[in-house]
N, CA, C and O of each residue as an XYZ file, in Angstrom:
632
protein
N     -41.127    -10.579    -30.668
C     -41.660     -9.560    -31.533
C     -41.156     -9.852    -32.945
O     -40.018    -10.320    -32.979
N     -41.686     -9.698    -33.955
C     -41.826     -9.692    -35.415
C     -42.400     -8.723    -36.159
O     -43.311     -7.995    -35.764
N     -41.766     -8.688    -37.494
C     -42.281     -8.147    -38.356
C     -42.311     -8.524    -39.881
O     -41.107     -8.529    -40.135
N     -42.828     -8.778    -40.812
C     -42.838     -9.436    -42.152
C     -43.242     -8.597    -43.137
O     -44.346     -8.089    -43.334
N     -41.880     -8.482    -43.932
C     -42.235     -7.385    -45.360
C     -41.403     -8.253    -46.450
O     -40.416     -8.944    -46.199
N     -42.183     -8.016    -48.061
C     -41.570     -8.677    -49.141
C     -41.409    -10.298    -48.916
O     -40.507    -10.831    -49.561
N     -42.044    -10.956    -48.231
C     -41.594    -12.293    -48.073
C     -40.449    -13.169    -46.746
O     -40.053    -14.321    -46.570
N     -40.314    -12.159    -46.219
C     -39.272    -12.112    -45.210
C     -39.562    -11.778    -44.129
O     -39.701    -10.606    -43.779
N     -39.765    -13.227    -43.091
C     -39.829    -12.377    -41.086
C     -38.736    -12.097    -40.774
O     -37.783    -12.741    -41.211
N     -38.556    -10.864    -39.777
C     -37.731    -10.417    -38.869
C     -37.927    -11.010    -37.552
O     -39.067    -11.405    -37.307
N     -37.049    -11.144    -36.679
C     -37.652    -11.746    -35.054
C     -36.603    -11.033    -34.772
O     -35.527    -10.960    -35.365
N     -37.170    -10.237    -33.341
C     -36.372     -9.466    -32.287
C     -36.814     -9.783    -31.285
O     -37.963     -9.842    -30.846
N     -35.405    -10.103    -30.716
C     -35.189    -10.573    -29.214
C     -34.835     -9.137    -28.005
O     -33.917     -8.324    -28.109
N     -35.930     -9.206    -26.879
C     -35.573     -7.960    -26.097
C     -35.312     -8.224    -24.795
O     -35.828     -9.207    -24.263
N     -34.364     -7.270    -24.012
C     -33.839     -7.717    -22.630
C     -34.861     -6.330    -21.955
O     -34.125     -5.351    -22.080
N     -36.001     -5.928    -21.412
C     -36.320     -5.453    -20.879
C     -36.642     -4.057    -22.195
O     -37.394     -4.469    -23.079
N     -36.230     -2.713    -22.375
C     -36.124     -1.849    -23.457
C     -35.021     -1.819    -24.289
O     -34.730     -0.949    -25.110
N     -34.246     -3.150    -23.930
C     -33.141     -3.378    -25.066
C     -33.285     -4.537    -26.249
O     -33.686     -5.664    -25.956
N     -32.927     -4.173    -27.603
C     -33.052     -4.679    -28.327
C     -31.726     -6.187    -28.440
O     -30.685     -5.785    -28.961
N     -31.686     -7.406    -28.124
C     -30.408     -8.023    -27.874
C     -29.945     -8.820    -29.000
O     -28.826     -9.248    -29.284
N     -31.279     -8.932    -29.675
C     -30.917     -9.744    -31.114
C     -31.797     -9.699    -31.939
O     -32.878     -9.229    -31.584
N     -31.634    -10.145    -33.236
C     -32.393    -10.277    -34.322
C     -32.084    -11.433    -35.565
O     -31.014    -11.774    -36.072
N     -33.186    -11.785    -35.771
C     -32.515    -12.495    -36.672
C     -33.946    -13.015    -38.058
O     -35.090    -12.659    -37.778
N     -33.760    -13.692    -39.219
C     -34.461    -13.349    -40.080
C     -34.842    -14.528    -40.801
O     -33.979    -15.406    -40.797
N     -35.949    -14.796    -41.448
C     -36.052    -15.829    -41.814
C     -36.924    -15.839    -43.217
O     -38.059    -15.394    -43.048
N     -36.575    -16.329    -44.810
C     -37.582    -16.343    -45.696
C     -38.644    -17.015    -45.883
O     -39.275    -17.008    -46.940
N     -39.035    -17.860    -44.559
C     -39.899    -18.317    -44.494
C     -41.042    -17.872    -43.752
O     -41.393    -18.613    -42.834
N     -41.717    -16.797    -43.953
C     -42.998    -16.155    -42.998
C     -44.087    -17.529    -42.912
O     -44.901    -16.973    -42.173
N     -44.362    -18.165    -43.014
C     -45.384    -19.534    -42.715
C     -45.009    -20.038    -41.942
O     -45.730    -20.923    -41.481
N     -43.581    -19.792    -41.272
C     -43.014    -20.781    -40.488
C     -43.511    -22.541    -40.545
O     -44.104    -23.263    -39.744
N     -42.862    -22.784    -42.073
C     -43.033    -24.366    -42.495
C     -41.681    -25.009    -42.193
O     -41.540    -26.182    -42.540
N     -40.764    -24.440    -41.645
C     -39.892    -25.231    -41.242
C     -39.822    -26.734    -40.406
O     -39.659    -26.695    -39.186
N     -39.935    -27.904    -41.021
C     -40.233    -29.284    -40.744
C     -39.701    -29.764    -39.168
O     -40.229    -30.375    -38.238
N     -38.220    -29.074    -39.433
C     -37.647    -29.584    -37.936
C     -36.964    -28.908    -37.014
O     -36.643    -27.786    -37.407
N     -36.657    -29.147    -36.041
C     -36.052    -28.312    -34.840
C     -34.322    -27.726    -35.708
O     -33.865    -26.584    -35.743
N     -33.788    -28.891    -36.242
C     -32.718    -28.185    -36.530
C     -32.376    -27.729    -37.481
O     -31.207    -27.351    -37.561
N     -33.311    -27.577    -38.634
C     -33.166    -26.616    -39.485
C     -33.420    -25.198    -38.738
O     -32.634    -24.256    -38.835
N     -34.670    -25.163    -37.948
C     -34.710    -23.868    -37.750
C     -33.594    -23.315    -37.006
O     -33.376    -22.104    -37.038
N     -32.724    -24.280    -36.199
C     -31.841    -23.584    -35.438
C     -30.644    -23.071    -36.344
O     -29.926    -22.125    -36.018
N     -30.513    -23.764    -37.462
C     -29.480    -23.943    -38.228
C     -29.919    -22.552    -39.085
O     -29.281    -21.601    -38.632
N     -30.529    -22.279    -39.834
C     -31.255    -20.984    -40.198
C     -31.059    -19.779    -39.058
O     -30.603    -18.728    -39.509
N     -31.353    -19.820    -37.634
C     -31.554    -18.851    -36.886
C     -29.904    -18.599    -36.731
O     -29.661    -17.403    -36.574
N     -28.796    -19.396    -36.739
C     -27.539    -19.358    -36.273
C     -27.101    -19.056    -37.296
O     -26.011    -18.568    -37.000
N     -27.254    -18.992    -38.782
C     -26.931    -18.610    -40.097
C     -27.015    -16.732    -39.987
O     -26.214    -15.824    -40.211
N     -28.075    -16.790    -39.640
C     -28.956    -15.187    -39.411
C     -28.940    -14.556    -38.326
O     -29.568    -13.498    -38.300
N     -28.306    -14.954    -37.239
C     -28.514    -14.099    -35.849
C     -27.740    -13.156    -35.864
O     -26.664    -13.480    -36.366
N     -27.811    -11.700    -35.408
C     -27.429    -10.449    -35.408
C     -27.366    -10.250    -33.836
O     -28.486     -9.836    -33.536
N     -26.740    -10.327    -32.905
C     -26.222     -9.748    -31.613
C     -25.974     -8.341    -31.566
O     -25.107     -7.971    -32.359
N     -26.482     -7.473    -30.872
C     -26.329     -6.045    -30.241
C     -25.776     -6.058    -28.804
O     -26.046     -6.904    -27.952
N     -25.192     -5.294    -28.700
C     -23.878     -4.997    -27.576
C     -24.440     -3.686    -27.229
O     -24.689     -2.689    -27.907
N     -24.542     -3.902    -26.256
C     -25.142     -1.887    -25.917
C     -23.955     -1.487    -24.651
O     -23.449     -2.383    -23.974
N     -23.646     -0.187    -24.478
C     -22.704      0.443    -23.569
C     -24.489      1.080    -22.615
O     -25.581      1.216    -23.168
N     -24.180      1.313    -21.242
C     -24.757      2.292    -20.153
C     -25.534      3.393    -21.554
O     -24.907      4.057    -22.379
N     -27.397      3.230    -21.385
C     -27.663      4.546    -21.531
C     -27.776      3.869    -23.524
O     -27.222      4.388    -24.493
N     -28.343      3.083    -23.515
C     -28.629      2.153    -25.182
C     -27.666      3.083    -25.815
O     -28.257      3.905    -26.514
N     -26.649      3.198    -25.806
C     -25.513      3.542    -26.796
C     -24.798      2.366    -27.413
O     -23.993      1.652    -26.815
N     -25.321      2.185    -29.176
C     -24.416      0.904    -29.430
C     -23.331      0.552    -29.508
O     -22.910      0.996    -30.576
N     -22.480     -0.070    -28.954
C     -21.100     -0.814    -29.190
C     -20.624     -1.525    -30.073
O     -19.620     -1.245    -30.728
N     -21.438     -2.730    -30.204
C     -20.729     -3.615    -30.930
C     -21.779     -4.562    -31.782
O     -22.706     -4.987    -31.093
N     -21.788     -4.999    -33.294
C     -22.728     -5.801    -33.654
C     -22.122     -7.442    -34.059
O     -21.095     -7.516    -34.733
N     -22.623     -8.342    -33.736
C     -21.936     -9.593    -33.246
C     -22.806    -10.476    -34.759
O     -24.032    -10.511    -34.872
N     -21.947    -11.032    -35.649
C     -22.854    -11.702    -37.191
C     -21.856    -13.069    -37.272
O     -20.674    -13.158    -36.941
N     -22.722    -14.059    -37.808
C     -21.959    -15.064    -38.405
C     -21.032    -14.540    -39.156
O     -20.352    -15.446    -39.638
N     -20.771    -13.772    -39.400
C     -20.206    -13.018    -40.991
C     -18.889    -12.499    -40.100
O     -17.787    -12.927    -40.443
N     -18.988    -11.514    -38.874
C     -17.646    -11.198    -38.318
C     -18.549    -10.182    -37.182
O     -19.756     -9.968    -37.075
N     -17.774     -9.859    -36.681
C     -17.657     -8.867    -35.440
C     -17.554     -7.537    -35.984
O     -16.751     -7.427    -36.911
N     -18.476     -5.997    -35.458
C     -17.993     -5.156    -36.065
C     -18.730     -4.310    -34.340
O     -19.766     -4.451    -33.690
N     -17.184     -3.259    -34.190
C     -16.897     -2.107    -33.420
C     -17.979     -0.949    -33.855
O     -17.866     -0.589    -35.026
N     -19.143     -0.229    -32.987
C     -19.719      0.968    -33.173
C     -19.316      2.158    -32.816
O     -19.423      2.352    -31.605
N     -18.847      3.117    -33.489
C     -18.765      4.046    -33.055
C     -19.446      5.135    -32.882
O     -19.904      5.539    -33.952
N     -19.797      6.004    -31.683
C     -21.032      6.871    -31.703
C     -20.872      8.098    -30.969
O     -20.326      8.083    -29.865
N     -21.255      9.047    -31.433
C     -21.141     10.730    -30.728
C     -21.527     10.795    -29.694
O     -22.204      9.904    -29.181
N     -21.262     11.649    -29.238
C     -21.735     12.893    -27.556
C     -22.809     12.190    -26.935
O     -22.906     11.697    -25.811
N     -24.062     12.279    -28.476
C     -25.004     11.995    -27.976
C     -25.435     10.513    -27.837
O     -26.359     10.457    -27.027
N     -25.144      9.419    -28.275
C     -25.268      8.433    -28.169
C     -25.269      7.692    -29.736
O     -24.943      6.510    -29.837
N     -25.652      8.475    -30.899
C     -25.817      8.555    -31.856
C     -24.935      7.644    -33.077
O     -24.215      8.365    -33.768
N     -24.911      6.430    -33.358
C     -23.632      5.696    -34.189
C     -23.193      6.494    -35.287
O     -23.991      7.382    -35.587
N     -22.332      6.442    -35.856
C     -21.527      7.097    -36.663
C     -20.955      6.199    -37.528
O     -21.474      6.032    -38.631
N     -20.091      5.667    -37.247
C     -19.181      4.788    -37.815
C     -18.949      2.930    -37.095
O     -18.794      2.671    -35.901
N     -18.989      2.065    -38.064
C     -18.519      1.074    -37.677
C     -17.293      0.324    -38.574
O     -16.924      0.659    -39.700
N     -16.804     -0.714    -37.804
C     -15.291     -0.875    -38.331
C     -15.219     -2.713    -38.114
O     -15.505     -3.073    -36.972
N     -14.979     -3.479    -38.794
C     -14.595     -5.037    -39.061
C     -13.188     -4.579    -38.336
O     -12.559     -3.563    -38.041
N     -13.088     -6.746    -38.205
C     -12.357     -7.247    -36.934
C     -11.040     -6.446    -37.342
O     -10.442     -5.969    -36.377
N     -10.451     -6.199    -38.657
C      -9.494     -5.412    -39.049
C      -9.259     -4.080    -39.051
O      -8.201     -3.728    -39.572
N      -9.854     -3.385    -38.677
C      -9.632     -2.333    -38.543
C     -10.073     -1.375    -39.696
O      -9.585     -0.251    -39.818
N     -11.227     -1.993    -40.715
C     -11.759     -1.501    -41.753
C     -13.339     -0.735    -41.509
O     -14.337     -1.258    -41.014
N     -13.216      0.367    -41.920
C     -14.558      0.829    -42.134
C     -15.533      0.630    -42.674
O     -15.659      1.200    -43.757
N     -16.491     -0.115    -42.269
C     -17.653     -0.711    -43.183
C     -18.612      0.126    -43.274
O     -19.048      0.201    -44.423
N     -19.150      0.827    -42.484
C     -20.075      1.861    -42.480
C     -19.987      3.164    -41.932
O     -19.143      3.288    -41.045
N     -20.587      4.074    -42.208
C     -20.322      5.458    -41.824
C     -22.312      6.362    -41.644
O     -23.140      5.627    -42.182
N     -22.638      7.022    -41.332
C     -24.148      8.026    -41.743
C     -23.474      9.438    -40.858
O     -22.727      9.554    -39.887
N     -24.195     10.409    -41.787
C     -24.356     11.761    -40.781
C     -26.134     11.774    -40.849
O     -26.920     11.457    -41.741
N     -26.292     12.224    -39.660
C     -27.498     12.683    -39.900
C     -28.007     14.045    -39.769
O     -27.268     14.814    -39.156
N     -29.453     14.654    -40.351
C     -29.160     16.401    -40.299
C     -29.966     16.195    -39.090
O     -30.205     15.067    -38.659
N     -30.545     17.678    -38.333
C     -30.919     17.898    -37.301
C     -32.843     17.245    -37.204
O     -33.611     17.796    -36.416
N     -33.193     16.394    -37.862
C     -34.297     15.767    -38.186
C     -34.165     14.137    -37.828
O     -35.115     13.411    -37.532
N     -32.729     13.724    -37.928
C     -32.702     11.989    -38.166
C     -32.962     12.171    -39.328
O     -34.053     11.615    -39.447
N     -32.677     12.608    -40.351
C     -32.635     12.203    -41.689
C     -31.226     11.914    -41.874
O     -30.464     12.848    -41.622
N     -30.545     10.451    -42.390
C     -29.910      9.939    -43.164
C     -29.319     11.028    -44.308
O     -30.169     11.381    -45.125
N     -28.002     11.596    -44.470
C     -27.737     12.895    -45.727
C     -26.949     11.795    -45.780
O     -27.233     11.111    -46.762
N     -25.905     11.262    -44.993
C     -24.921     10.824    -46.011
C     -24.089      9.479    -45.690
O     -23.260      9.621    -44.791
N     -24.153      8.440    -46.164
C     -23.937      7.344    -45.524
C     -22.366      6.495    -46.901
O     -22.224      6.681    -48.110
N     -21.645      5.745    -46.045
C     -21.255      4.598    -46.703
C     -21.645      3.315    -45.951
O     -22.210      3.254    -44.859
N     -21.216      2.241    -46.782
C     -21.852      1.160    -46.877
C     -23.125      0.851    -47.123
O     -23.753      1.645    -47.824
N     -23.730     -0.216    -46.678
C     -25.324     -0.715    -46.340
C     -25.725      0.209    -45.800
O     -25.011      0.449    -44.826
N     -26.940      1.255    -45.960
C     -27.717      1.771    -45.100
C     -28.501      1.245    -43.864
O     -29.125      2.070    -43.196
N     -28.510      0.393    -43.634
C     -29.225     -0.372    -42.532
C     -28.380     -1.596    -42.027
O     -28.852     -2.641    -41.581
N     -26.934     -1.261    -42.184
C     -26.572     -2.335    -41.718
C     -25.879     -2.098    -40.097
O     -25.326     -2.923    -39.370
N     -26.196     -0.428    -39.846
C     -26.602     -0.216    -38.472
C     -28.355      0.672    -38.565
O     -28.794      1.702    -39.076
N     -28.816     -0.297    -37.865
C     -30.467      0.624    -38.255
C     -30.203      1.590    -37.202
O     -30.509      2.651    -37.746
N     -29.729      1.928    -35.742
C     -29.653      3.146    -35.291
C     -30.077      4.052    -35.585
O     -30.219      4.110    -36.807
N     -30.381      4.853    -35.092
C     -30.092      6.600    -35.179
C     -29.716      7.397    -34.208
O     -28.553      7.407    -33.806
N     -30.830      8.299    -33.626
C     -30.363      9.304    -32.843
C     -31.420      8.052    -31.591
O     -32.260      7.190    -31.852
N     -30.789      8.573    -30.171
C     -30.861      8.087    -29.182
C     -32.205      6.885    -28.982
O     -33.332      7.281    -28.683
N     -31.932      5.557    -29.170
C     -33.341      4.909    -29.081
C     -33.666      4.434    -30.092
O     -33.884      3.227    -30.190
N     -33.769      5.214    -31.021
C     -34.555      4.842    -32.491
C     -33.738      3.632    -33.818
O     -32.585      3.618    -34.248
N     -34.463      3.093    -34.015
C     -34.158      1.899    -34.804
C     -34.965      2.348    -36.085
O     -36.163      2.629    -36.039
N     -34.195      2.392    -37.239
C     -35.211      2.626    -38.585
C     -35.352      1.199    -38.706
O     -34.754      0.147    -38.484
N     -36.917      1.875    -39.370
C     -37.701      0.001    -40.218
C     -37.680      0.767    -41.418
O     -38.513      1.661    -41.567
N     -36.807      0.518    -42.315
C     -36.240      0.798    -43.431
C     -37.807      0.336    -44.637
O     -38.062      1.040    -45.613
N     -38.640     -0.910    -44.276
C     -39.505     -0.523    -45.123
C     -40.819      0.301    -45.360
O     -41.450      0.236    -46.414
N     -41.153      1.029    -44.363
C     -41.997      1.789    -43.906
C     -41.374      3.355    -43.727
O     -42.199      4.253    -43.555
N     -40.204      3.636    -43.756
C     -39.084      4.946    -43.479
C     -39.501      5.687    -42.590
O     -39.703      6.899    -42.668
N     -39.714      4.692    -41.313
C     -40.090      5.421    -40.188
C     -39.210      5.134    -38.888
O     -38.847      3.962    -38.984
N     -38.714      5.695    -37.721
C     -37.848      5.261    -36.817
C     -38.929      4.915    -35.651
O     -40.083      5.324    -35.519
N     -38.125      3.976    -34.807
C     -38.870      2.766    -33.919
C     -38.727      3.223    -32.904
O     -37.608      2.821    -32.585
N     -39.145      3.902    -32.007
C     -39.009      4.413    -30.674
C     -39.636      3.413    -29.323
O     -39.958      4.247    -28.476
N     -39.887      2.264    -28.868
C     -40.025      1.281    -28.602
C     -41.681      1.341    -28.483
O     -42.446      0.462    -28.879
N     -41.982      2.364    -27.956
C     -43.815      2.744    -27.989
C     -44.359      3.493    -28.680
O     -45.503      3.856    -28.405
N     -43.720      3.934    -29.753
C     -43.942      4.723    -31.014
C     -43.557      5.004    -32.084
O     -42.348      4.904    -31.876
N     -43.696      5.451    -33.686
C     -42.455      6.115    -34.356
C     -42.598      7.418    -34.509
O     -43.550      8.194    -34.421
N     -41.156      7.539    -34.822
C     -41.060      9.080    -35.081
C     -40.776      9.139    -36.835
O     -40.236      8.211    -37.438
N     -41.198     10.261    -37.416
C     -40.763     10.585    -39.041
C     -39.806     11.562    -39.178
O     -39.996     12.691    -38.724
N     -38.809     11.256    -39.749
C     -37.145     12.147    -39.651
C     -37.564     12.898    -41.015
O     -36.881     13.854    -41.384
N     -39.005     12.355    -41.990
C     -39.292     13.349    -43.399
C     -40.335     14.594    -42.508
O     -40.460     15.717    -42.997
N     -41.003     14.236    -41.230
C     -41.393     15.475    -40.938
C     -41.142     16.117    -40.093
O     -41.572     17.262    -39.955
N     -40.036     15.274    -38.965
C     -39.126     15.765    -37.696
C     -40.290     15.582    -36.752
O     -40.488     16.576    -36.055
N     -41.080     14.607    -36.556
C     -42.071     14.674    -35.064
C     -42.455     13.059    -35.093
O     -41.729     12.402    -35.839
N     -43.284     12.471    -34.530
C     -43.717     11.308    -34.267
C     -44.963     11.619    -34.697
O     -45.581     12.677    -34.820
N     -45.257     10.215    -34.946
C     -46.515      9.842    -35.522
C     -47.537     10.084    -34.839
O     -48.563     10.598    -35.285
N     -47.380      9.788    -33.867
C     -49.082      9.612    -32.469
C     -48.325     10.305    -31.003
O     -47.115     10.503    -30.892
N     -49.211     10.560    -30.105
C     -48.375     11.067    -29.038
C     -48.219     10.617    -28.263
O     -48.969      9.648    -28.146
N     -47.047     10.857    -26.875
C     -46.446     10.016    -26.162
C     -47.310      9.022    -25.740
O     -48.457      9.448    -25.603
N     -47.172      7.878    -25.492
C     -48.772      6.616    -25.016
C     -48.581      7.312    -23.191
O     -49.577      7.577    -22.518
N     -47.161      7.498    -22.671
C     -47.720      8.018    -21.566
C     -48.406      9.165    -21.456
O     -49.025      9.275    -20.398
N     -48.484      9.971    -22.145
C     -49.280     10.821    -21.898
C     -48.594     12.069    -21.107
O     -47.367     12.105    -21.015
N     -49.551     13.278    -20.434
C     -48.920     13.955    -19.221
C     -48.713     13.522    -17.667
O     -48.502     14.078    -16.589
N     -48.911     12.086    -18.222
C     -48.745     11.592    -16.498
C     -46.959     11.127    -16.554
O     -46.591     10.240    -15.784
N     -46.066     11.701    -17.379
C     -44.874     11.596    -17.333
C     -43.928     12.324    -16.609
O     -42.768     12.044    -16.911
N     -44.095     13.312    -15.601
C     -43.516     14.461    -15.264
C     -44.602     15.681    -14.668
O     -45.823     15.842    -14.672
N     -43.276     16.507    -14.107
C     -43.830     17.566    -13.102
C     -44.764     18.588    -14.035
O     -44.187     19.667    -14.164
N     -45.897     18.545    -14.637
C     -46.472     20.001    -15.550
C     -46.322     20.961    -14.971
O     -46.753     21.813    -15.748
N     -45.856     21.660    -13.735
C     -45.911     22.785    -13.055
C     -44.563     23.461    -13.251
O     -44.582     24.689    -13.165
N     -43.744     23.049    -13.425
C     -42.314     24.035    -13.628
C     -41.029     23.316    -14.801
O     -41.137     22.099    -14.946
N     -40.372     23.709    -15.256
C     -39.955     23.996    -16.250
C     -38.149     22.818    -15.459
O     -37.629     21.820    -15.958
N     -37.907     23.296    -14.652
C     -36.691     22.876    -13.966
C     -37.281     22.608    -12.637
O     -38.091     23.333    -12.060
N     -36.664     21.204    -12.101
C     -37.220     21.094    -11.131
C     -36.440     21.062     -9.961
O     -35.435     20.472    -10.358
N     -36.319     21.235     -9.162
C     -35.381     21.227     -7.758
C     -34.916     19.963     -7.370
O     -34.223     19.844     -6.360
């Protein structure tokens, strides 16, 4: 899977509904001449995701260093921290998935609330078969399953 904005592909790698890697390239034509430039480029750029039981993120794995996720109740990241014990990033979010208050890179955990991955150039969150908008608190289109997801007859089920 891919995506290309401003001059720049994204490639995401998936293990079933998990997201396992990513990585990026300024070349959208894919004119890259030989096998090992591109590998050499992809190993420059590869981004590793670590997920705990239940897509709660753990850990993000970069040429650059290793960084610890930390995440609420709900599954939700919060804070992440370099191999030292430094805080690189932080977000709260309000009861929408709206982003109020962040340090560091804003997207240098795209997370949010359970599932959702922002695509930071479109400001919409990635729900794997849909997005949702945290500027109007609902999703864009409706569930693709439909009502064939569950019991319609009762509320709690036995």
């Amino acid at each position: 899977m891919e995506k290309c904005s401003e001059g720049r592909a994204t490639y995401f790698v998936w293990d079933g509904n998990t997201i396992l890697h990513e990585y990026f390239s300024q070349d959208v034509e894919n004119s890259v001449e030989n096998a090992s430039e591109a590998e050499a480029e992809i190993a420059d750029n590869l981004v590793t995701w670590v997920f705990n039981d239940g897509f709660v993120p753990s850990a993000k794995i970069t040429s650059e260093g290793n960084y610890s996720i930390i995440s609420d109740y709900l599954g939700t990241p919060v804070e992440a921290y370099d191999e030292q014990g430094h805080k690189v990033w932080s977000a709260e979010l309000d009861v929408y998935g709206r982003v109020n208050e962040f340090t560091g890179e804003k997207d240098f955990i795209p997370f949010r609330y359970q599932g959702q991955y922002e695509d930071v150039e479109i400001g919409l969150y990635y729900n794997r078969f849909r997005y949702y908008d945290p500027e109007q608190g609902k999703y864009t289109h409706v569930d693709p399953i439909g009502l064939a997801g569950g019991n319609l007859r009762c509320m709690v089920c036995k």
